[in-house]
N, C-alpha and C positions, 0 to 999 in steps of 0.2 A: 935707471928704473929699478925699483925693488923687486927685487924675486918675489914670486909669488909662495904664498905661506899652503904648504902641504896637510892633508890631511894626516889627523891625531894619529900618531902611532900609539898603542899602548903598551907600556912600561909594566902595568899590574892585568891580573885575570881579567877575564872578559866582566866577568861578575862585581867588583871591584870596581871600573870604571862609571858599570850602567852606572850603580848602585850613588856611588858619589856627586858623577858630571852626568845628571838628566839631563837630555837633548832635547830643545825646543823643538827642533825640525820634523821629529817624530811623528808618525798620523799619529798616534793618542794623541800626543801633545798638542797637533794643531787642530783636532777635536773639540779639546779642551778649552773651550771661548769664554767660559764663566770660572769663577773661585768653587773649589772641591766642594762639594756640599757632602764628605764624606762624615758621618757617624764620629766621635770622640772613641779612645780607646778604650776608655774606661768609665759606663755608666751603673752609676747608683741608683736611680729614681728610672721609671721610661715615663714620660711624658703623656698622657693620655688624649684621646680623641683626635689626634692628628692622623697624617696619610702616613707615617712612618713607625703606628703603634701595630707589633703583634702581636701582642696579649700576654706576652711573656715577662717573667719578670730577671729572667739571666742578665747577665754584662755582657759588652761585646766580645772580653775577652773570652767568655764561656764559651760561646758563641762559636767565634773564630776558631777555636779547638773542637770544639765539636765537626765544624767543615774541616775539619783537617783531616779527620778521623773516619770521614766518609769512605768506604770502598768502591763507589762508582760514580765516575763523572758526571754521569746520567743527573742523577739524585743530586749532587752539588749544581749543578745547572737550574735544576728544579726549585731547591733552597733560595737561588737567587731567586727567582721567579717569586715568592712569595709574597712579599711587601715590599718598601722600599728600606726599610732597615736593612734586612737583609742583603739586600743585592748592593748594598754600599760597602755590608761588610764583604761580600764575598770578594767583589771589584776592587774593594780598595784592599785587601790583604790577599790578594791573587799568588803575587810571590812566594808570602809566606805557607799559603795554603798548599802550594803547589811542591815548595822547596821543603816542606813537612810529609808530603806524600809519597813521592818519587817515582812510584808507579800504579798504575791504576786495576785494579780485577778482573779480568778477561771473564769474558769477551769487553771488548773496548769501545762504546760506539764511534759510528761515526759520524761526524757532526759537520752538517751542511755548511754552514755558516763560517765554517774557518777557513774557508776557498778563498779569496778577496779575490783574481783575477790571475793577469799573468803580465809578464813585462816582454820586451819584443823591441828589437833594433827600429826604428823608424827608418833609417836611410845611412849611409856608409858614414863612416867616423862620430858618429850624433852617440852621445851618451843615452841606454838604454830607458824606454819608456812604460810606465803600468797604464794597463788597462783593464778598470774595474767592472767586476758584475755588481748586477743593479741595486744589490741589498749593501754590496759596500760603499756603492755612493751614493746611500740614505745613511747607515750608519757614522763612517769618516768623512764623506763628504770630498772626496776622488775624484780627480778630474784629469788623468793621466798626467800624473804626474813624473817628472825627469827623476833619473837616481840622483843626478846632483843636485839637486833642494835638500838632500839631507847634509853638502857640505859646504853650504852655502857661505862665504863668507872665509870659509878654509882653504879651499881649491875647486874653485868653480867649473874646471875644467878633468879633473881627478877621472872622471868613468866616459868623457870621452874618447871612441873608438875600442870602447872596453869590449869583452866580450863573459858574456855570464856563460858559469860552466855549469855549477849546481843549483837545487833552493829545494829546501826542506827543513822542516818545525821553524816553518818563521826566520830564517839565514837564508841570506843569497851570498853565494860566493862569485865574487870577479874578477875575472884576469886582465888586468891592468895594460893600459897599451906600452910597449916597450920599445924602447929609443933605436935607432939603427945601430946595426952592429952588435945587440947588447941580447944578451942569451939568457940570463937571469930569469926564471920568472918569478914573476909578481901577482901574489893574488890579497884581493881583500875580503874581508867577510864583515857583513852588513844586517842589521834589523830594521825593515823600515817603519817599524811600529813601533820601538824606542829613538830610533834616529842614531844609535850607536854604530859608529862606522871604524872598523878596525883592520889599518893596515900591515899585514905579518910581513914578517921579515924574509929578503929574498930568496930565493935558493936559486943557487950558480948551474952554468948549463950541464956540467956532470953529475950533479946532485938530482936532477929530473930528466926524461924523458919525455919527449912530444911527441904523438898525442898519448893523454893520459885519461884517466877517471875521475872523477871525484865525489864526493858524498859528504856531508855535513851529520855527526853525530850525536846525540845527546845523553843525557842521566838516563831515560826509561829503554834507550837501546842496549843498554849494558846489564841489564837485569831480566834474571831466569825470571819467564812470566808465571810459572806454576806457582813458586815459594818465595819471591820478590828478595831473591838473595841477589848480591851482585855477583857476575860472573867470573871465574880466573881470566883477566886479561894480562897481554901483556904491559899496557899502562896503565894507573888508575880512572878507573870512570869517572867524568865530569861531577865536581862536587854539589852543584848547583842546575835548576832549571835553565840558568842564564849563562853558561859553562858549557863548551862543546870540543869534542875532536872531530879535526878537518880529517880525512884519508882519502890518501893519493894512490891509483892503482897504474904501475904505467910496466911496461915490455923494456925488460934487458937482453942482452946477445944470451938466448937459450933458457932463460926461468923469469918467473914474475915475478916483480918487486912491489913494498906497497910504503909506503911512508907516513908520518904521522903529528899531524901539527896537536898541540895539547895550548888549548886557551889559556886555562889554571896556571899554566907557569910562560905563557908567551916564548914557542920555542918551537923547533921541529925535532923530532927523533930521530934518531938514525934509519938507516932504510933498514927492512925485512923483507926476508925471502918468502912469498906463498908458496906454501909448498903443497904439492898434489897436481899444482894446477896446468889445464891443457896450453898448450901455446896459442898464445894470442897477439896476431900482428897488429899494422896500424890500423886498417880499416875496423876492424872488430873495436881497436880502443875508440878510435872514433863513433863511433856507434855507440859506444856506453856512455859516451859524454853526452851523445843529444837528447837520449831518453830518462834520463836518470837514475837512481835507485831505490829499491826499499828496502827495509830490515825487519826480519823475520823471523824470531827468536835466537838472535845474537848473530844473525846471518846474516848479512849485506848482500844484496843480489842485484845483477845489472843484466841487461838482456843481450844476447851476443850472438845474433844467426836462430838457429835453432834448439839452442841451449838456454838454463837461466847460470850465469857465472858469477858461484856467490864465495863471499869470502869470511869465515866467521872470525869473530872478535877475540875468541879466548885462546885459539891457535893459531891463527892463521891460517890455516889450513883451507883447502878450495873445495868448495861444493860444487856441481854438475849437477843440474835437474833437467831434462828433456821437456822439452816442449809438447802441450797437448797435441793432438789432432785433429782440428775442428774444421777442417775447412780449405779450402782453395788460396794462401795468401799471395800474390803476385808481389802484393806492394812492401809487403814486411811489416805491414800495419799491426805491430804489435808490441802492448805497454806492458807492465808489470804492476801490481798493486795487492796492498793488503787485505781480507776478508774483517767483520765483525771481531769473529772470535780471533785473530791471529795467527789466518793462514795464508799461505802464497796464492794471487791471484795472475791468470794469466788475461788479459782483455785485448781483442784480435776486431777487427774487420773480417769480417767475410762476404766476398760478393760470388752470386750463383745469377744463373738465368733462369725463369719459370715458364716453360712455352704451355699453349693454349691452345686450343683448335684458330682460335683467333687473331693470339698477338703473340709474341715472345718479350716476355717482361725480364728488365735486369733486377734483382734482389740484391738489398746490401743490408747485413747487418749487423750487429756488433754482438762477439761469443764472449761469455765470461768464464773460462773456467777456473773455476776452486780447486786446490789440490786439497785431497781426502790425508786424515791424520794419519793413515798407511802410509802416506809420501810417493803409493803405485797409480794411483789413479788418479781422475779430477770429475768434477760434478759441472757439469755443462750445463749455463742461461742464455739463453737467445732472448735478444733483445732488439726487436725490429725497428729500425729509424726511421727509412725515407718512406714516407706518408703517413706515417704514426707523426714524428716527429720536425721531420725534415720534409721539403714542397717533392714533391709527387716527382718534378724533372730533374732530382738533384742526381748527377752525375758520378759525383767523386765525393770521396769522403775518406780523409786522414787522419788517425789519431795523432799528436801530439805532446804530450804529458800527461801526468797520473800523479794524482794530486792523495797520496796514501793515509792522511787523518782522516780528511772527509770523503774518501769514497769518489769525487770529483773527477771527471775526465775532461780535459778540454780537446779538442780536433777540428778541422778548417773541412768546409766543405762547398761544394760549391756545383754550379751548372758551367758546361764547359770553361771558357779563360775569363770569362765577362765578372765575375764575381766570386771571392773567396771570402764568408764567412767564417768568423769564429764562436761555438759551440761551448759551452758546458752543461755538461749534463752529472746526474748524481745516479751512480748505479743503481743504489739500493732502493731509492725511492723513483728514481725512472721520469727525474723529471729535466727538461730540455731549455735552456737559456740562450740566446742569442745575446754576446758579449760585445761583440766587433763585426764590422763591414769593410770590405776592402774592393773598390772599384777598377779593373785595370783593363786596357784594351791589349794588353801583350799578350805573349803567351807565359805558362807556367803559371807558379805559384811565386806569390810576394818575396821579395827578402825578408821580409820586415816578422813575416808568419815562420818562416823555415828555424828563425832562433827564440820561437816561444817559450816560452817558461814560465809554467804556472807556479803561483805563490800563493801558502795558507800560514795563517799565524799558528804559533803554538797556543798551547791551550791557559798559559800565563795571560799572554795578553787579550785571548777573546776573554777572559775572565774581567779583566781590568776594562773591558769597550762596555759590557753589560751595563752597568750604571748611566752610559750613552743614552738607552734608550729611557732609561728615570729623568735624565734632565732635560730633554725636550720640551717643550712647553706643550 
């Protein structure tokens, strides 16, 4: 019987491959049920009286450079919005427009729309599954799909018993299941809106520590937000939109180590010492795996007890920031995310009792605090759910992930063990989605929920989905 054929390792940057070997597998790709009806490169004449005149008489190429040249996402969003010229060129020269920009003008918004859902074990050794919210299956057309449809036909069985550790700008990183006896680990890193599946190369049991961290980096994390310079790091920032560094944070016998995979040349770095940084055992690393991270003016942070334990890019060097104090947390119900303008946000559960000459009511709600650009203080929103949001007898309620483009929280909540929902909501706008259902007569909370992980595209490819809605009939 023939071995079975593994998934593509790549040979060249990540950029490199998309770029060449497009993946059918891809949601755009399986989106895409008609021939492009994208705009020519270069027009002479525009065509008058059709749906795709805007009165202009520039070329696309003008055009395209002009969207390049925009300073806020906002406004190139909008551009699309216009006609249908338009939003073909924006959609179809996403990369260029994006890989011409590198960073965007702060305050950055935050854009609903790039949430697509989150993925979540189904049941022990089953390769991880998505579960979309409802605007992404009207636009992709989502129907919880398995990670392995994107290697379909390569190793059908690749992310079975996997376990995802990161996802952020559109990357999910996964740790591979590994053989008995075998220390190595294995992780891969995935787009599942290109369908590019990239397995990196091992690192031996000395070369890592379990349990570790990790985080998924990009071009716009590596640049001062003020004057869009790139920052001194110690390796070069990703050259491309489609171009990332993996970073591994994991506990040596007495200092913190951190390690550094670089797409651009398909490789790891050698390990680094964090220096500054407080000691952190296993539980603390594990803790920064389930919740993930955000990056905040060249700062990486993960949340660890009562601290935020951030790691900046151009030193290495450890931040500490104290956690607000808003409130009662029994459960630890508490996520990390970024504000508009580009500042640290803290988002907590807090439950209180409200007694009455009548009844003694439980209160649960969710605090948001913004740290102030002092870096002493935070600006406190209360945001009331259950019966605003949530059914009047809802019991419990957990945060989950923090979904840092679009502002997006997802968390399970539920009335005692009989039902665990899953939840997104959008801070900023404060509106509430019912994503998943989970029925169980046991007690606790699902497996399937405890390893959720939210996923939003970058802003390449919600650029490129835009034209989606043009070709609808």
């Amino acid at each position: 019987m023939p071995p079975r054929r593994r998934a593509r390792l790549s040979s060249r940057p990540y950029s490199a491959v998309a770029a060449a070997e497009p993946c059918p597998r891809g949601w755009l790709a399986v989106r895409r049920s008609r021939p492009s009806k994208r705009a020519r490169r270069v027009v002479t004449t525009i065509p008058q009286g059709d749906g795709d005149d805007d009165g202009t008489p520039l070329t696309d190429e003008i055009l395209v450079g002009i969207f390049a040249g925009l300073p806020d996402f906002s406004d190139l969003v909008r551009c699309a919005a216009t006609c249908r010229r338009w939003c073909r060129l924006v959609s179809g020269e996403a990369a260029f427009i994006c890989r011409a920009k590198r960073c965007w003008t702060p305050p950055s918004p935050l854009i609903r729309s790039l949430a697509l859902g989150f993925f979540y074990s189904p049941r022990h050794g089953a390769a991880p599954r998505f579960a979309a919210t409802a605007s992404a299956s009207r636009r992709l057309g989502l129907r919880q799909p398995s990670l392995n449809a994107l290697i379909q036909g390569l190793d059908d069985g690749l992310f079975d018993a996997s376990r995802l550790v990161a996802s952020r700008n559109g990357l999910l990183v996964v740790e591979l299941q590994r053989r008995k006896r075998e220390r190595a680990l294995k992780l891969c890193v995935c787009n599942p809106m290109t369908g590019e599946v990239t397995v990196l190369p091992p690192l031996g049991g000395k070369e890592i520590v379990s349990p570790f961290a990790c985080t998924v980096l990009t071009a716009d994390d590596y640049y001062n937000n003020d004057d869009k310079s790139p920052v001194s790091v110690v390796c070069e920032p990703p050259s491309s939109p489609s171009s990332y560094h993996l970073l591994l944070v994991y506990a040596r016998r007495g200092f913190t180590a951190c390690r550094t995979y670089v797409s651009d040349g398909c490789r790891w770095g050698p390990e680094a010492k964090v220096w500054d940084a407080a000691p952190l055992g296993k539980k603390a690393m594990a803790s920064m795996t389930g919740t993930g991270a955000v990056v905040v003016r060249n700062v990486a942070y993960w949340h660890v007890k009562n601290i935020a334990f951030g790691v900046r890019l151009d030193t290495l060097r450890a931040e500490h920031v104290g956690m607000p104090v808003s409130g009662h947390d029994p459960a630890g119900n508490t996520l990390l995310g970024v504000s508009p303008d580009g500042r640290l946000r803290v988002v907590q559960v807090v439950e209180s009792m409200c007694a009455t000459p009548a009844t003694v009511k439980r209160r649960v709600a969710i605090n948001v605090d913004t740290r102030r650009a002092t870096g002493k203080e935070w600006d406190l929103e209360v945001i009331e759910v259950v019966g605003r949001f949530l059914p009047a007898e809802t019991t419990w309620l957990r945060l989950r992930w923090m979904c840092e483009k679009s502002g997006v929280v997802f968390f399970t909540a539920g009335c005692g063990d009989l039902r665990k929902d899953v939840y997104a909501m959008s801070l900023d706008k404060q509106e509430v989605e019912k994503v998943a259902s989970h029925h169980d007569g046991g007690g606790g909370i699902p497996s399937s929920w405890a390893d959720l992980r939210g996923y939003e595209m970058d802003r390449t490819s919600y650029l490129s989905s835009l034209v989606m809605d043009e070709d609808d009939p």
